[in-house]
C-alpha positions in Angstrom: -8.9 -12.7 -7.9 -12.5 -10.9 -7.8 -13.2 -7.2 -7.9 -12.3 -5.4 -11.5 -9.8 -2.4 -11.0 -8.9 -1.4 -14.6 -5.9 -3.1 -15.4 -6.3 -5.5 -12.8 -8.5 -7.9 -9.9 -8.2 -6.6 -6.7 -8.6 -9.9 -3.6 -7.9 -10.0 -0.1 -3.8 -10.8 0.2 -3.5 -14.5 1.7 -0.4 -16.2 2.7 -0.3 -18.0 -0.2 0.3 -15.0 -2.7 3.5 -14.5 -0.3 5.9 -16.3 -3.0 4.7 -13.8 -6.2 4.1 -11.1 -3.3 8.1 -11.2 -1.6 9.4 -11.4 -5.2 7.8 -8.1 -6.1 9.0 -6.9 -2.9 13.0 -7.3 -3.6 12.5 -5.9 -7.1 10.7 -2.8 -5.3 12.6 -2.5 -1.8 15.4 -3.8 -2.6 17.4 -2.0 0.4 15.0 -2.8 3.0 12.3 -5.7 1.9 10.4 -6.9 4.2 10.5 -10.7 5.1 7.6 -13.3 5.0 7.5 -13.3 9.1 6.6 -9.9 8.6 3.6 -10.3 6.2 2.5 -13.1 8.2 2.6 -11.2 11.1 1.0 -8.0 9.4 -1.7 -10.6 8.0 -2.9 -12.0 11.5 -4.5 -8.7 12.0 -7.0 -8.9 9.3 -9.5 -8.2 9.3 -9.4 -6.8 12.7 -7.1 -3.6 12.5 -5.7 -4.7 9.2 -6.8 -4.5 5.5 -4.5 -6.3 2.7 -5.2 -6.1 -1.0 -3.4 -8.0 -3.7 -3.8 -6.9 -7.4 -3.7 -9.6 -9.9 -3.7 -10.7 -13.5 -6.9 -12.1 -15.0 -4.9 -15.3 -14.8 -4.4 -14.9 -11.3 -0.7 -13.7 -11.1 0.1 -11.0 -8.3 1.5 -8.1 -9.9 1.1 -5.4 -6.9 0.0 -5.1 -3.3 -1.4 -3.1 -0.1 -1.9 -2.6 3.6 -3.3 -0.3 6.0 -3.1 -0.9 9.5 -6.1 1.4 11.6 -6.9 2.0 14.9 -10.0 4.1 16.2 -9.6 7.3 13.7 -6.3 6.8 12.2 -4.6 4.5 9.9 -1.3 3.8 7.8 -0.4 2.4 4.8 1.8 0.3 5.7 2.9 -0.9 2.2 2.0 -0.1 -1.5 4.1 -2.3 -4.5 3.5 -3.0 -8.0 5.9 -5.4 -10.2 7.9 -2.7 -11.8 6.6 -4.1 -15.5 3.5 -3.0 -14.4 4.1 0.9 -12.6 2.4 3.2 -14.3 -0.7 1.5 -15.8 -3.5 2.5 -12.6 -2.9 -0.5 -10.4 -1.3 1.8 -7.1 -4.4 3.9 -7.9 -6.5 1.0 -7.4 -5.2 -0.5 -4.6 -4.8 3.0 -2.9 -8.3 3.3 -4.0 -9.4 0.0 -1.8 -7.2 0.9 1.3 -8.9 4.5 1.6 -12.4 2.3 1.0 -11.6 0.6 3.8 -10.1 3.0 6.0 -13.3 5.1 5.4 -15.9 1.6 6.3 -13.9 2.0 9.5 -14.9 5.7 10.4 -10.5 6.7 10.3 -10.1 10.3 9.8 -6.5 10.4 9.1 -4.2 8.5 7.0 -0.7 8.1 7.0 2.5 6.8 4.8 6.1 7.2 4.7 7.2 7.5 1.1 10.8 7.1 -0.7 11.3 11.5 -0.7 13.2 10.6 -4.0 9.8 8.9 -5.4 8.5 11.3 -7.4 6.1 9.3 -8.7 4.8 7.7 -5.4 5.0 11.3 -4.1 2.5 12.2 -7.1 0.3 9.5 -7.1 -0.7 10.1 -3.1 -0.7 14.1 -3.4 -3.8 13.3 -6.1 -5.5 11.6 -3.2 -5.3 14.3 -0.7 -2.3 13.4 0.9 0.1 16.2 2.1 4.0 16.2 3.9 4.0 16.7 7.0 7.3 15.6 8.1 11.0 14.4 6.9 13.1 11.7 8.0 16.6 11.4 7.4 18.0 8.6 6.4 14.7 6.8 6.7 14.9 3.6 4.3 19.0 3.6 4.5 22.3 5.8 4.9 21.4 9.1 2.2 17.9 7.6 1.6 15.3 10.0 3.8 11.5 9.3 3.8 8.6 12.1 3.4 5.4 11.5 5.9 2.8 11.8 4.6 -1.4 12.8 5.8 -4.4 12.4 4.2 -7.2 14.2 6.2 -11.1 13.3 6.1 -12.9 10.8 5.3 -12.8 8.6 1.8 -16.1 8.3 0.1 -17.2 5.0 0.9 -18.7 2.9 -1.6 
């Protein structure tokens, strides 16, 4: 792990954080996770259109993890988890932190997500980065489970 984020070290994501990484993902996403084709697939593309940040331990355990996928102006999140024994201590922050770093290095001047609409928490934590609903989708992540979309307009401070 390198860069100091609070409460954890923020790296670049490599394949071979995708044991700790998938394992965070069933205790998160449980009714959609995503499988390790799809991180491999998602991690071919950095650093090209894709920036992937994993949050670790100072002893090097993965306890969260990002992604934004950007092309020419725009970019997504495509994923944001942190090992639910460690929600609520800063480390989304961080990491949401990084991907709006990264998106700014890039010149994007929008940024989007899809979020759990029954997430208050997620909800809150991207609203105090700008972020705004723009959209709803029923029955997004499963049967009765919609998703909010999400924008974040302007550019991120770069560092």
């Amino acid at each position: 792990m390198s860069a100091n984020a609070g409460p954890a070290l923020l790296t670049r994501l490599r394949w071979w954080h995708l044991d700790e990484v998938l394992a965070i993902e069933r205790a998160v996403f449980a009714r959609r996770p995503w499988t390790s084709e799809q991180f491999f697939a998602e991690l071919a593309g950095v650093p090209g259109t894709r920036h992937y940040v994993a949050a670790g331990t100072p002893d090097g355990v993965v306890i969260g993890y990002a992604g934004l996928a950007a092309t020419d102006d725009a970019a997504d999140v495509m994923t944001l988890a942190v090992a639910p024994e460690h929600q609520g201590t800063g480390v989304g922050r961080a990491m949401l932190e990084n991907l709006l770093e990264d998106a700014a290095r890039r010149g994007v001047h929008e940024v989007f997500l899809e979020v759990d609409a029954d997430d208050d928490a997620a909800i809150g934590l991207y609203e105090s980065f700008g972020f705004r609903s723009i959209a709803w989708r029923r029955d997004y992540y499963a049967p009765g489970v919609d998703g909010l979309v999400m924008r974040r307009r302007g550019q991120w401070p770069s560092s």
